[in-house]
Phi, psi and omega in degrees: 000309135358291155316350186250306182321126174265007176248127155324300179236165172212112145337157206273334187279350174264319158328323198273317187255002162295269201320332196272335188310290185314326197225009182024073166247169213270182167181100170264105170261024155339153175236032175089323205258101178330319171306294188305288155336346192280113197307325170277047172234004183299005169292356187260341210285307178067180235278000209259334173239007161273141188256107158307167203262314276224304144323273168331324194255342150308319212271305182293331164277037165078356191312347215212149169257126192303142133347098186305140181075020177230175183251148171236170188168161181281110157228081174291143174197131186068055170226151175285095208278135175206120260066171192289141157221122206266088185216042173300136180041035180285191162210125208231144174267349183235168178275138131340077194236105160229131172261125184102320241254161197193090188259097194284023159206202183278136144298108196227110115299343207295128177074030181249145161265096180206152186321302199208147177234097193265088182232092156265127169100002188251200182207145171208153201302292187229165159223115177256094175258032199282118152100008178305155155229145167243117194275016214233208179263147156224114204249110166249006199317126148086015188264146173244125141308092202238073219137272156172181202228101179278100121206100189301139166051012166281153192232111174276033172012282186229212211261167186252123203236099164254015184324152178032036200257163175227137181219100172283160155263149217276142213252162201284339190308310204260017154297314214290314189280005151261353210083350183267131158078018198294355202268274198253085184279007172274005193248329188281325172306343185312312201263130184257319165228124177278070211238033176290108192126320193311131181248134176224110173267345177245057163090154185244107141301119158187072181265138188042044140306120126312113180246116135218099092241209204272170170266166184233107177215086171285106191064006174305155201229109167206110177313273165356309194091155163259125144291137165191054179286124151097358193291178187227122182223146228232066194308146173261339201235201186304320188242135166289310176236123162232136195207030167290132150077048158312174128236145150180175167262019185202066219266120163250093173265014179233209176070059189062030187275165151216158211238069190283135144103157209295145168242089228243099176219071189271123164064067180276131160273085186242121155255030172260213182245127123287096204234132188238021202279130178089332196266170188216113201237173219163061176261030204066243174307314188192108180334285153225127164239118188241113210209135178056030186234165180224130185224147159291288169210137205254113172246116172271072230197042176311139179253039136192139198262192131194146178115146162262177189283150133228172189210030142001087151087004142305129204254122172230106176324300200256168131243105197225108188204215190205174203273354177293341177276024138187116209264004219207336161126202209210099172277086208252020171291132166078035175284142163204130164217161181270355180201138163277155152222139157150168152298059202221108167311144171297351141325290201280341198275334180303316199318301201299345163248019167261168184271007164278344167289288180260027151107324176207191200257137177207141178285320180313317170270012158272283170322326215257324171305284177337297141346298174288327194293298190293325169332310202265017196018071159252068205315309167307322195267004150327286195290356189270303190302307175337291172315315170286354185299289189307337156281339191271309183293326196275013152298321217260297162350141172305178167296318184310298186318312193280002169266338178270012129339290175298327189292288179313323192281333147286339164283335197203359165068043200078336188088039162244009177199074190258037216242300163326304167318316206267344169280314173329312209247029154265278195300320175329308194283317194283322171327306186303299193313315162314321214271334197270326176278340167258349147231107161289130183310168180278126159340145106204136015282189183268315172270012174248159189265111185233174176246163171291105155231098187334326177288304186282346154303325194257326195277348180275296171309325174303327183254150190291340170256131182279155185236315185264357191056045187267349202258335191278323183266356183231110142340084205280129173258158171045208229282322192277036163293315207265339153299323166265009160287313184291329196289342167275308176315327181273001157283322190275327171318298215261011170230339176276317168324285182325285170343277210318286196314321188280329176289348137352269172279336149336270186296321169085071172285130167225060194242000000 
């Protein structure tokens, strides 16, 4: 067996795990003590718990031949791991099991085939995974990343386990001195797991990860669904997270996740829960944009924002959220959902599609409100936004416009309060009645005998085709000439507003 060995010499923890490889039996060098044990204090440990890195992946590349009737493998725990360790475009038959362990330079996958990759508990420089494929688990639970973490275009069998993992992004000097991103290493530096692409069928772990910096999962595909319940992730640039043109059936953004830096998941596919329940987000300028995307249902309901929403040009079955949940407004044009949920008046809900929420006047998340209000047949409260759509637009209007604005909405309320009128043409009429019954007008002519009734004289003036023939025979004398020129003019006003306004809401205009 001896005679097999591609090293000359082996350290006593790489004999121990030579002799252990044919029968994957364990080599635990722990000395018991937790302090001690602990992988960043492994520079004291000395050669006795030292690995090369350059061993292992021989060992994992065929130098040793298995045990008839074993499985053979690396299961290493508590070594001081040290060199590159390098098994880029390999096809490895066992899984990759290090516990404890503290592998002082990168880890290389890129373009490897292997059952599995197990590094719990341990701290490593990089992990370079790009275009890996696994049928198993890639397990880092409880792991430090002092570097970042790649893995663009990996495909993934089974799950991606980053529970309690702490993940930096890789700083740009030692981007530049791998080579990577060198004409522009800051964009890469950005990011603590690099994951564009990436495929998972059995669900993205990453309960109480530490990130800091952002996550990137661009075109990611996961079957599986995301967990990232209690993580804490640290923009180092604009987004904590960008997961545009995401798929999956589960997205958990909650339970304590927080969020420094924009939480960005533009033409996202969720046939699930999107959940923001709990979470505590912090994007500046702008929080979340769940933007172009189609979700089943989105809850949003954090328990603390800063930043505004936007959900811009998106489809949501459910929408389910509260009005604390945007402190900053709501970019909802071309936003559509089939069901509301929350605590929320309808008062608050106008808030929530006015332009003081989102920044200018668009008709559209108005109607779609309006549009949900009558599904569930809340017909008033159909007809209030609809009103406010038309106060909100007539901001955008010339001074004409916005004075025969003002004219409609006080006379007929647009013609969505066409109630208004007949009060306007109440008081007109008892005004009249009052004032014409105590100086009546003058006959005319002077020889025919009518009788005066005051009421019906001010409602013939009030409606614009005189009807009782009250306006031709009787003359308003002295001052009340000018009550009764207005009272006709506040007649063609009130019918033509009427007019205007039903034909309005007739056609359901959204200009």
């Amino acid at each position: 067996m001896a005679s097999s060995r591609p090293f000359r010499w082996l350290l006593p923890a790489e004999r121990a795990l030579w002799r252990a490889f044919p029968t994957r039996s364990p080599v635990d060098l722990r000395r018991g003590d937790p302090e001690v044990d602990a992988p960043h204090t492994s520079d004291r440990w000395g050669r006795a718990r030292t690995v090369r890195a350059p061993v292992i992946a021989a060992l994992l590349l065929g130098a040793l031949p298995a045990e008839p009737g074993a499985v053979p493998g690396v299961r290493l725990v508590g070594a001081r791991v040290v060199g590159r360790l390098d098994l880029g475009d390999s096809a490895l038959s066992q899984t990759v099991e290090l516990e404890q362990c503290d592998l002082t330079d990168v880890v290389t996958l890129d373009g490897a085939t292997t059952k599995g990759v197990h590094l719990r508990g341990c701290r490593l420089r990089r992990l370079q995974a790009g275009r890996v494929r696994v049928d198993g688990d890639l397990a880092l639970s409880d792991t430090t990343v002092l570097e970042g973490l790649d893995l663009a275009d990996a495909q993934i069998g089974g799950q991606v386990r980053l529970n309690r993992a702490h993940v930096a992004p890789p700083t740009r000097a030692a981007l530049v001195a791998d080579g990577y991103h060198v004409t522009f290493p800051g964009e890469r530096s950005d990011w603590a797991v690099w994951a564009g692409g990436v495929s998972v069928q059995g669900g993205f772990f990453g309960r109480d990860l530490r990130c800091d910096g952002g996550i990137r999962m661009i075109g990611a595909t996961l079957a599986g669904g995301l967990h990232l319940q209690g993580a804490q992730v640290t923009a180092r640039g604009e987004y904590a997270m960008d997961a545009g043109h995401l798929t999956s059936g589960l997205v958990e953004l909650s339970r304590g996740f927080t969020a420094r830096g924009t939480v960005r998941l533009r033409s996202a596919r969720i046939d699930g829960v999107l959940s923001f329940d709990r979470a505590r987000l912090s994007g500046g300028r702008a929080a979340v944009q769940v933007t172009h995307a189609d979700v089943t249902e989105l809850i949003l309901t954090p328990e603390s924002i800063e930043g505004a929403v936007s959900l811009g040009y998106s489809r949501f079955g459910v929408l389910l959220d509260h009005p604390a949940a945007y402190p900053d407004g709501a970019w909802l044009n071309g936003a559509t959902y089939e069901q509301l949920r929350g605590q929320w008046t309808p008062a608050e809900r106008r808030r929530w599609v006015s332009p003081a929420a989102s920044g200018d006047y668009r008709p559209q998340p108005y109607e779609q409100l309006a549009t949900w209000y009558r599904t569930v047949g809340n017909d008033p409260a159909a007809r209030t936004v609809l009103l406010a759509k038309q106060r909100a637009r007539r901001a955008t209007l010339n001074p004409a416009g916005r004075l025969w604005g003002l004219l409609l909405d006080v006379v007929v309320g647009y013609g969505y309060r066409p109630w208004l009128a007949a009060l306007w043409a109440a008081v007109l009429l008892v005004v009249g009645t009052v004032v014409f019954n105590a100086v009546p007008p003058d006959q005319i002519p002077q020889d025919e005998q009518r009788t005066f009734v005051p009421f019906i004289y001010t409602l013939d003036l009030l409606v614009p085709v005189s009807v009782f023939e009250e306006r031709g025979a009787w003359q308003p004398v002295g001052w009340t000439r000018w009550l009764a020129w207005s009272t006709i003019a506040a007649g063609w006003i009130l019918a033509t507003a009427l007019i205007a306004g039903a034909t309005r809401v007739l056609r359901g205009t959204s200009s």
